[in-house]
C-alpha positions as CSV (number, residue, x, y, z in Angstrom):
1,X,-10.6,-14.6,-54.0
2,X,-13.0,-15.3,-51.2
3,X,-12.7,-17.0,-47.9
4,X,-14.1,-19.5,-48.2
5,X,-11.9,-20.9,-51.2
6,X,-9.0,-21.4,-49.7
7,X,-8.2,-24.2,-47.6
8,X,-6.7,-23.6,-44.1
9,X,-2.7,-24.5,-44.1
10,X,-2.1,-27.4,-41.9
11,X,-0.5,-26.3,-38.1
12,X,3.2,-28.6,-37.6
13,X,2.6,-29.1,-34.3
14,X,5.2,-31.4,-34.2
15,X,7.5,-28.5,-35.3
16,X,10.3,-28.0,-32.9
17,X,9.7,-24.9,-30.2
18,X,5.6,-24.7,-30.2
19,X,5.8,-25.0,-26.6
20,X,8.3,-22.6,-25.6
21,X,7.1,-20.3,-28.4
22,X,3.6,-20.4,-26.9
23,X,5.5,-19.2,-23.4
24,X,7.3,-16.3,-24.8
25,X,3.7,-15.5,-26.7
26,X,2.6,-15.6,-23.0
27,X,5.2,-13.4,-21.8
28,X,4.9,-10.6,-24.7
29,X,0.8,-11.0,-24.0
30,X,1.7,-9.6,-20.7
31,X,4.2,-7.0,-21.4
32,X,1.8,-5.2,-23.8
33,X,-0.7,-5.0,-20.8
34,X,1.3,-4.7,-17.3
35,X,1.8,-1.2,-17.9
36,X,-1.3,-0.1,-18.1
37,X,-3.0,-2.7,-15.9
38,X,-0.6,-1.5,-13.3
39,X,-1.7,2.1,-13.8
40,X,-5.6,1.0,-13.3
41,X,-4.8,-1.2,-10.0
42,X,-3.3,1.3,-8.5
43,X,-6.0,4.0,-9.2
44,X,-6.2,4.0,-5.4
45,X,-3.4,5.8,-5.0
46,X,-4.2,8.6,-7.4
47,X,-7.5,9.1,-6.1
48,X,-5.9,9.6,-2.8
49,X,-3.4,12.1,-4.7
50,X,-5.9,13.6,-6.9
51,X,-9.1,13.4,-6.2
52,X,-11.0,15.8,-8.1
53,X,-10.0,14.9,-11.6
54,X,-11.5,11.2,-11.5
55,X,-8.2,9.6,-12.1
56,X,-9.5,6.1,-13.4
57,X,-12.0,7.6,-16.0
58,X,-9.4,10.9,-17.4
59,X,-6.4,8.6,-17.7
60,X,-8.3,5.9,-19.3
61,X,-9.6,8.1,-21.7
62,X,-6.0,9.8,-22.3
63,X,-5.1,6.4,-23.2
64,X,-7.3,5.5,-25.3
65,X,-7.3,8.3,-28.4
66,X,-3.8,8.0,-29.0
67,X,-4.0,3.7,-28.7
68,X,-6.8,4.4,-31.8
69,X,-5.3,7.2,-33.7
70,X,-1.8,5.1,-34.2
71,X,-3.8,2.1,-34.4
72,X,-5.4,3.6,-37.7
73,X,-2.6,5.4,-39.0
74,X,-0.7,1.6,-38.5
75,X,-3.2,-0.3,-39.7
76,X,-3.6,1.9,-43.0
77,X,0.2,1.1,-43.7
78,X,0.6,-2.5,-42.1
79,X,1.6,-4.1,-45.6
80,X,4.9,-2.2,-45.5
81,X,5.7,-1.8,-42.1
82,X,8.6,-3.8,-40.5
83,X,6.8,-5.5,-37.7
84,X,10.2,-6.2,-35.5
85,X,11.1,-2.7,-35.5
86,X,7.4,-1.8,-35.0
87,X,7.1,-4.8,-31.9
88,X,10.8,-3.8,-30.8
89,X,9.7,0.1,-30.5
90,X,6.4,-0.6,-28.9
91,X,8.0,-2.4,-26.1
92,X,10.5,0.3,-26.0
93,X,8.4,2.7,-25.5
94,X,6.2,0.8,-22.7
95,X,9.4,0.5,-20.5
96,X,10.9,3.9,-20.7
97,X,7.4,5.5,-20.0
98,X,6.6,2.9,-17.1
99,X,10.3,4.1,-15.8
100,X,9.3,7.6,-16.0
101,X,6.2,7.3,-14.0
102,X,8.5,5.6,-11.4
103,X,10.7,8.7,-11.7
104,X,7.6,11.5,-11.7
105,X,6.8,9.8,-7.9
106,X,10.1,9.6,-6.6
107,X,11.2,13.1,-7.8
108,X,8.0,14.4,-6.3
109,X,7.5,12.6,-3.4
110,X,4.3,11.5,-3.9
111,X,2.9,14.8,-3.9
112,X,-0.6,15.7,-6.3
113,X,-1.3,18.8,-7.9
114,X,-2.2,19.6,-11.0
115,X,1.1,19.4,-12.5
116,X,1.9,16.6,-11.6
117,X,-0.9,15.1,-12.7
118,X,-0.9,16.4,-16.4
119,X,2.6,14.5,-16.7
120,X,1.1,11.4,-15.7
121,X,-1.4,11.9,-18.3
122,X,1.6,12.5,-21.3
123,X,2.9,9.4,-20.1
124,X,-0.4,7.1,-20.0
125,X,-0.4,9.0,-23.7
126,X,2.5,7.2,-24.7
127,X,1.4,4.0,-23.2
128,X,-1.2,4.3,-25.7
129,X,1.3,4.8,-28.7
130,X,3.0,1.7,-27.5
131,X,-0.2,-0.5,-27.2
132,X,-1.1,0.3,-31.2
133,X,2.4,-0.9,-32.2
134,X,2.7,-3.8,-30.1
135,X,-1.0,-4.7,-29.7
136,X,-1.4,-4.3,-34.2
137,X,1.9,-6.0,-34.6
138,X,1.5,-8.9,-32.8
139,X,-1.7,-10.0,-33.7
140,X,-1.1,-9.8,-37.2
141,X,1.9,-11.1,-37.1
142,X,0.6,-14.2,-34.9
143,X,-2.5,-14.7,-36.8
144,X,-0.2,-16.7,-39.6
145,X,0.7,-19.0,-37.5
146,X,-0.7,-21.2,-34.7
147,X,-4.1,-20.4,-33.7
148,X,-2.4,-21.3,-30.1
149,X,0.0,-18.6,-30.1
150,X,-3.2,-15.7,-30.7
151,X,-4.7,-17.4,-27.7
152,X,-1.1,-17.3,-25.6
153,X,-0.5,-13.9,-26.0
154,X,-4.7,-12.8,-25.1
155,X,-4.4,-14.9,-22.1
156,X,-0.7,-13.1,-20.9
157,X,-2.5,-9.8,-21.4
158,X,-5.4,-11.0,-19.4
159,X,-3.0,-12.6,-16.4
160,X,-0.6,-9.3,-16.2
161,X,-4.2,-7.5,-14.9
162,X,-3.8,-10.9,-12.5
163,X,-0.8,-10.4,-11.7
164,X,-1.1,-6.5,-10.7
165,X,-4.2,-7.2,-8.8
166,X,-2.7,-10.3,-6.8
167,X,0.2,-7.8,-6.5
168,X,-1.5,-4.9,-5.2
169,X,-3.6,-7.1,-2.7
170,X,-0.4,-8.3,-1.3
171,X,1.0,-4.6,-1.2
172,X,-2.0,-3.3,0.8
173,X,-2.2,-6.0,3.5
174,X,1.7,-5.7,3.9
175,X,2.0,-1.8,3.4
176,X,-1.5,-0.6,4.5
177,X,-0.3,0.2,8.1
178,X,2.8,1.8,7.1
179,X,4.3,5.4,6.6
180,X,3.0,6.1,3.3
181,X,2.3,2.3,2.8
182,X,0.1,2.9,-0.3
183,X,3.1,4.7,-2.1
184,X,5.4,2.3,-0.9
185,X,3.3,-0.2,-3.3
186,X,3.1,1.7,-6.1
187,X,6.7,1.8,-6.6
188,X,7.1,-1.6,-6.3
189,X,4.4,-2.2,-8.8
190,X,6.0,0.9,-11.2
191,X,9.5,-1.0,-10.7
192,X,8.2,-4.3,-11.5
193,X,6.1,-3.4,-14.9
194,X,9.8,-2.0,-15.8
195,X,11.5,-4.9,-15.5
196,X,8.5,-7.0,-17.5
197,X,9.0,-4.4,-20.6
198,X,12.6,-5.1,-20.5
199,X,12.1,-8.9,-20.4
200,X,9.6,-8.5,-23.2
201,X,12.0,-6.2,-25.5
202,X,15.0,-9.0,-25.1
203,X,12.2,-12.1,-25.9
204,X,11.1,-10.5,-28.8
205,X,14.2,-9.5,-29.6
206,X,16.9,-12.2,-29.3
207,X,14.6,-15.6,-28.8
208,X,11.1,-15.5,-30.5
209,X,12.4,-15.6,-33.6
210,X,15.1,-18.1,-33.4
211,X,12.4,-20.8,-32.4
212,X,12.1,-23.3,-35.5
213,X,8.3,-22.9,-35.4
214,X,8.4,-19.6,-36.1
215,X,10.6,-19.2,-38.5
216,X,8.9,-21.6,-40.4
217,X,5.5,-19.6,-40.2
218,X,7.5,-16.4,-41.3
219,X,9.2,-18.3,-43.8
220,X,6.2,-19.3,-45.5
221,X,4.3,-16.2,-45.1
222,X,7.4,-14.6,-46.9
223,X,6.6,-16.8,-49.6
224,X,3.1,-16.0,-50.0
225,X,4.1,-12.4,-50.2
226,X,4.6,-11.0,-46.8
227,X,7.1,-7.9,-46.6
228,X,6.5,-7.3,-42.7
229,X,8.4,-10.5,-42.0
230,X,11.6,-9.6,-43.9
231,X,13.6,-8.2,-41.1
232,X,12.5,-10.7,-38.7
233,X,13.6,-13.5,-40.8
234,X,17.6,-11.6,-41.3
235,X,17.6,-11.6,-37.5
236,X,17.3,-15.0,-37.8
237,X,19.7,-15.5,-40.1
238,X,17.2,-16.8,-43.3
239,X,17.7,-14.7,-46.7
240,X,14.3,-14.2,-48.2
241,X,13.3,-12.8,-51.9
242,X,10.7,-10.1,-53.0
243,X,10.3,-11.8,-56.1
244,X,9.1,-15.6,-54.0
245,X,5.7,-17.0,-55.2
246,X,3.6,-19.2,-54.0
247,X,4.1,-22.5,-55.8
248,X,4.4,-20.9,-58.9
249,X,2.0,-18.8,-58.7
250,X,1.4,-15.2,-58.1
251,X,-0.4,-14.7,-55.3
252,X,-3.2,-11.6,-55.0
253,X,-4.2,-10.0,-51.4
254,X,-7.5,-9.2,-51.3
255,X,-7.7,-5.0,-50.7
256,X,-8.3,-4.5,-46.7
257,X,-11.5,-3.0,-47.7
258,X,-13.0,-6.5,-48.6
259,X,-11.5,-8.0,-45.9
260,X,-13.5,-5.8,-44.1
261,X,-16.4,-6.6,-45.9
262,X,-16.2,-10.4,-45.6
263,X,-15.8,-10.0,-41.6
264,X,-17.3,-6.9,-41.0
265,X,-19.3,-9.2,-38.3
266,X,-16.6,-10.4,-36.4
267,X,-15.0,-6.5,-36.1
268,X,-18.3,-5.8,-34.7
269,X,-18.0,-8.2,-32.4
270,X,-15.0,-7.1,-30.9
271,X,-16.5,-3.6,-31.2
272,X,-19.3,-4.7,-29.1
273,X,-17.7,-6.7,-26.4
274,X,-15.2,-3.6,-25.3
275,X,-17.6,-1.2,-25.7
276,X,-19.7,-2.9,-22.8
277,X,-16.4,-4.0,-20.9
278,X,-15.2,-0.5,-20.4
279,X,-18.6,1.1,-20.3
280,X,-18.1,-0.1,-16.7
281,X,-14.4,-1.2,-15.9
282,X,-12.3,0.1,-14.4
283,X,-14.6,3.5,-13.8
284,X,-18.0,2.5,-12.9
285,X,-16.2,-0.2,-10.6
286,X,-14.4,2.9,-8.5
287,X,-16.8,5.3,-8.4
288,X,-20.3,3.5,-8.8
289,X,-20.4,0.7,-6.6
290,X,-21.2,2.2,-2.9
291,X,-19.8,1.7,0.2
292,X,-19.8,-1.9,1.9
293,X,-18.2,-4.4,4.4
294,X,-15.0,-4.4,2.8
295,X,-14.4,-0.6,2.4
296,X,-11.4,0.1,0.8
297,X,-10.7,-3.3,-0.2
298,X,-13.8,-3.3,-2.1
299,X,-12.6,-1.8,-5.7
300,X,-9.6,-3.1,-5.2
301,X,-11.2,-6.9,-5.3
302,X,-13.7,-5.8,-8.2
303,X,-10.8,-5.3,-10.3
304,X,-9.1,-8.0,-9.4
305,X,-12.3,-10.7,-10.1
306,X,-12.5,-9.0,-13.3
307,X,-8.8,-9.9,-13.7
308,X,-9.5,-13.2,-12.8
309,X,-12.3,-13.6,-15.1
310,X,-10.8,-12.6,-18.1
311,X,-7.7,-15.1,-17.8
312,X,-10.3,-18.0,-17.0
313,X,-12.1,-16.7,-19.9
314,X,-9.6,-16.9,-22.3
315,X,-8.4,-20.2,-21.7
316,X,-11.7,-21.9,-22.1
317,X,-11.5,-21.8,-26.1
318,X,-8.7,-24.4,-25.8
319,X,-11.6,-26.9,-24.7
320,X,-12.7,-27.8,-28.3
321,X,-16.5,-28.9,-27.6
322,X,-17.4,-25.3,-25.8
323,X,-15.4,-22.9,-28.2
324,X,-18.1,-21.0,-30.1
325,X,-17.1,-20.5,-33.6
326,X,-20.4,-20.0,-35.3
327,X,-20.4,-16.7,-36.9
328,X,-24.4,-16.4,-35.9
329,X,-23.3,-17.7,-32.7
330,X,-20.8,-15.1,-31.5
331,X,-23.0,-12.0,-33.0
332,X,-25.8,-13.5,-30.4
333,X,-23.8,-13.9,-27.5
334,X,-21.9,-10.5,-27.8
335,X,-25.6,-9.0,-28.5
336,X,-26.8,-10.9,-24.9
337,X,-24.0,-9.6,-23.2
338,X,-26.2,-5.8,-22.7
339,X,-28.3,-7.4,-20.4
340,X,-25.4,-6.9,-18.2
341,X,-26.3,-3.0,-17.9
342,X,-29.4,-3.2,-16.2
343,X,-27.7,-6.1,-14.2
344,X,-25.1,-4.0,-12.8
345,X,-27.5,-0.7,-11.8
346,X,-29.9,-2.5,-10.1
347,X,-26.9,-4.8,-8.0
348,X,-24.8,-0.9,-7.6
349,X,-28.1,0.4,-6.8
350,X,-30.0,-2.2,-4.6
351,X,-27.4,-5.7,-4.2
352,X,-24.9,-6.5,-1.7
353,X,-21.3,-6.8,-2.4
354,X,-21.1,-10.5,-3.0
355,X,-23.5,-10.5,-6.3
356,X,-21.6,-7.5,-7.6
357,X,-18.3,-9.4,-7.5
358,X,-20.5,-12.3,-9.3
359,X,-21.1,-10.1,-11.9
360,X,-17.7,-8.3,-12.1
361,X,-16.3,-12.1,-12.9
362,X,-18.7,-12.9,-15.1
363,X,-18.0,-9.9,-17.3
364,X,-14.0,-10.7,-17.2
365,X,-15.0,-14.3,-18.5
366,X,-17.9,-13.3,-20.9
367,X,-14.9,-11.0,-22.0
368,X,-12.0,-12.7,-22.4
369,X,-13.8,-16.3,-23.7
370,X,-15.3,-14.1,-26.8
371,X,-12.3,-12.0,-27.5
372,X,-9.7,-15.3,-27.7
373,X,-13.4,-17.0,-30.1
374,X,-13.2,-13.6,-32.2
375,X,-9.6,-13.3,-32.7
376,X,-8.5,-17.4,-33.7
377,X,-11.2,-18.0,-35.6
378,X,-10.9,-15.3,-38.4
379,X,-8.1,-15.3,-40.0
380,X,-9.0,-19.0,-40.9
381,X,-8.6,-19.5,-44.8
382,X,-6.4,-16.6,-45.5
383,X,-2.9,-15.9,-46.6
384,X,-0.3,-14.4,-44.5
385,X,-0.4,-10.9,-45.9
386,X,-4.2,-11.4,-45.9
387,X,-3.9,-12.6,-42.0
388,X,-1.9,-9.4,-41.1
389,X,-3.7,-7.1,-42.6
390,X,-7.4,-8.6,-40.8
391,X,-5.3,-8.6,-37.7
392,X,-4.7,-5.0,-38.0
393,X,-8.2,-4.5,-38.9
394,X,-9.4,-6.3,-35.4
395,X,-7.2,-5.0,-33.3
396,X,-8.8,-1.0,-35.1
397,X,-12.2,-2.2,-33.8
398,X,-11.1,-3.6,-30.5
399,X,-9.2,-0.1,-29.5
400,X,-12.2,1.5,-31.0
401,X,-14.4,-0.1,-28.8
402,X,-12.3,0.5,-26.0
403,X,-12.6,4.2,-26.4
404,X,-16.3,4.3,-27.5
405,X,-16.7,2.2,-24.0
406,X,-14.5,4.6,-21.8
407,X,-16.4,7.8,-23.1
408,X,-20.0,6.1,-22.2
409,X,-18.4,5.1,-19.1
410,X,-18.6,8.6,-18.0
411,X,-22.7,8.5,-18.5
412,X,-23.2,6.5,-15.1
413,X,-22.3,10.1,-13.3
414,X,-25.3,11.8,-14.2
415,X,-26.9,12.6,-11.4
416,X,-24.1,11.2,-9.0
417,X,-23.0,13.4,-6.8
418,X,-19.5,13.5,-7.5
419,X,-20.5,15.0,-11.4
């Protein structure tokens, strides 16, 4: 069956709940981010705690390998996973690590060492367990229903690296004077994410699901053959059937190796577009960028432009006549995003603080406008099973680029002097 032949369902956008189910996508978008956003705005701290072990670059590459190597094992298996127990534990698992970190600084005072520091890194681990389960689940579970929803959860991921950064600017102007004012910040920001993972657990939990919107996507993907949606649906109170057709007639889901093949170009583009992203944030923006007028404040504002950047980014699909969905289209302006590289040596090397924060925001919205593009345009024309298993797929090359961009991140040392 190819793509192609099979006509896009019709979104009821008149169904009851879109809006508020478009909120609590916004809400879990964040949850599955503030974590570890709030572990990269405060990477201030731990280079003050440990500053020999690059704290940005090691715990971002921690991260990463177990993010991808769950993301693969899940993906492999997605078709017979139970997405609310996979979205429930993800969640979970974000807001009893977050807690612990809290606990690590309290019980420690603050102190560094290397101990210390290899617990943070089991932790940041873990946070990387729970982004493949809620990151995988999500988008496939949202890319059978409204193309909305996809964008509403991107753009809360994209504002919970807002939200830290317009929190940790606040922190340092109110605690930078203080008795350990910088710590004092960092477990308000610890204490915080905490409380947004147990938020997210109870949405997805006790309201998502109840919304009549939903349920009617899940219903109808449970009668086109979806088995992830079975558990989410008895939550909900709706009895489904193994043995449900669609009208009539048996449906077929194409392998996930030819749903591959038919979008091998758009995983590639979400390859691509982390690979550059993280090729220079958050590390090249900490340790690459110089000295200059506003001195300690200055990665702190890099990262939080970036932030910025991406959350305008991703909201700029929903204006109809500039969202790029040409296939061609997207492949050249992921491609033209490289000229970046040069861009930011020579402005590191030679520029002034104002165009690097230029380009710092342009890369958030070059990155968030093509990730939301990506992401709603793809599933177009498939089945639910079909949609949940190309989700999976994405969200493989996304991480995947995110760790091929975090390792190449660590090229713009050679020859610095802190290598």
């Amino acid at each position: 069956m190819d793509k192609d032949s099979v006509v896009a369902p019709s979104s009821p956008t008149k169904l009851e709940g879109k809006f508020k189910a478009i909120l609590v996508c916004w809400f879990l978008g964040l949850g599955s981010l503030v974590s570890w956003n709030s572990m990269l705005t405060i990477a201030d701290y731990y280079y003050n705690l440990f500053p020999e072990y690059h704290p940005a670059r090691v715990l971002t590459l921690v991260y990463q390998p177990f993010a991808l190597g769950t993301m693969l094992v899940l993906a492999y298996r997605e078709a017979n996973i139970d997405t609310r127990k996979r979205n429930i534990f993800g969640y979970t698992l974000f807001c009893i690590s977050t807690f612990a970190l809290l606990l690590i600084d309290l019980c420690t005072s603050g102190k560094g060492g290397l101990g210390n520091f290899l617990a943070i890194c089991v932790f940041v681990g873990a946070f990387g367990v729970a982004d493949a389960h809620v990151q995988g689940g999500l988008v496939g579970d949202l890319s059978h229903m409204c193309p909305e929803f996809i964008q509403s959860f991107f753009a809360g991921m994209a504002a919970s690296g807002v939200l830290t950064s317009g929190l940790r600017l606040v922190t340092k102007a109110a605690f930078d004077k203080t008795n350990h004012g910088l710590r004092k910040g960092v477990i308000l920001f610890l204490a915080i994410s905490t409380f947004f993972e147990f938020l997210c657990i109870f949405l997805y939990a006790y309201v998502f699901g109840k919304l009549p919107i939903v349920k009617h996507f899940r219903k109808k993907a449970s009668s086109e053959g979806s088995k992830t949606v079975s558990a989410d649906l008895a939550a909900a109170g709706i009895e489904t059937s193994d043995n449900q057709t669609v009208n009539d007639v048996k449906f077929i889901r194409l392998s996930t190796k030819k749903l591959l093949k038919q979008n091998i170009d758009y995983a590639l583009d979400l390859y691509l577009i982390y690979v550059l992203t993280l090729s220079i944030f958050p590390g090249f923006l900490y340790e690459n960028t110089g000295n200059h007028q506003l001195g300690s404040w200055y990665a702190v504002v890099l990262i939080a432009m970036y932030n910025v950047g991406d959350l305008i980014g991703r909201y700029i699909p929903l204006i109809d006549f500039i969202r790029l969905e040409s296939r061609k289209g997207l492949v050249i302006a992921v491609l033209s995003r490289f000229l970046m590289i040069p861009c930011f040596y020579f402005t590191a090397k030679y520029g002034d603080q104002g165009y690097m924060i230029f380009l710092v925001t342009f890369l958030g919205i070059t990155n968030g406008y093509l990730t939301v593009c990506v992401l709603t345009v793809a599933p177009r024309g498939y089945k639910a099973p079909e949609q949940n298993a190309l989700g999976n797929v994405l969200v493989v090359f996304l991480l995947g680029g995110i760790f091929s961009g975090v390792a190449l991140d660590w090229l713009w040392l050679i020859g610095h002097e802190s290598f």
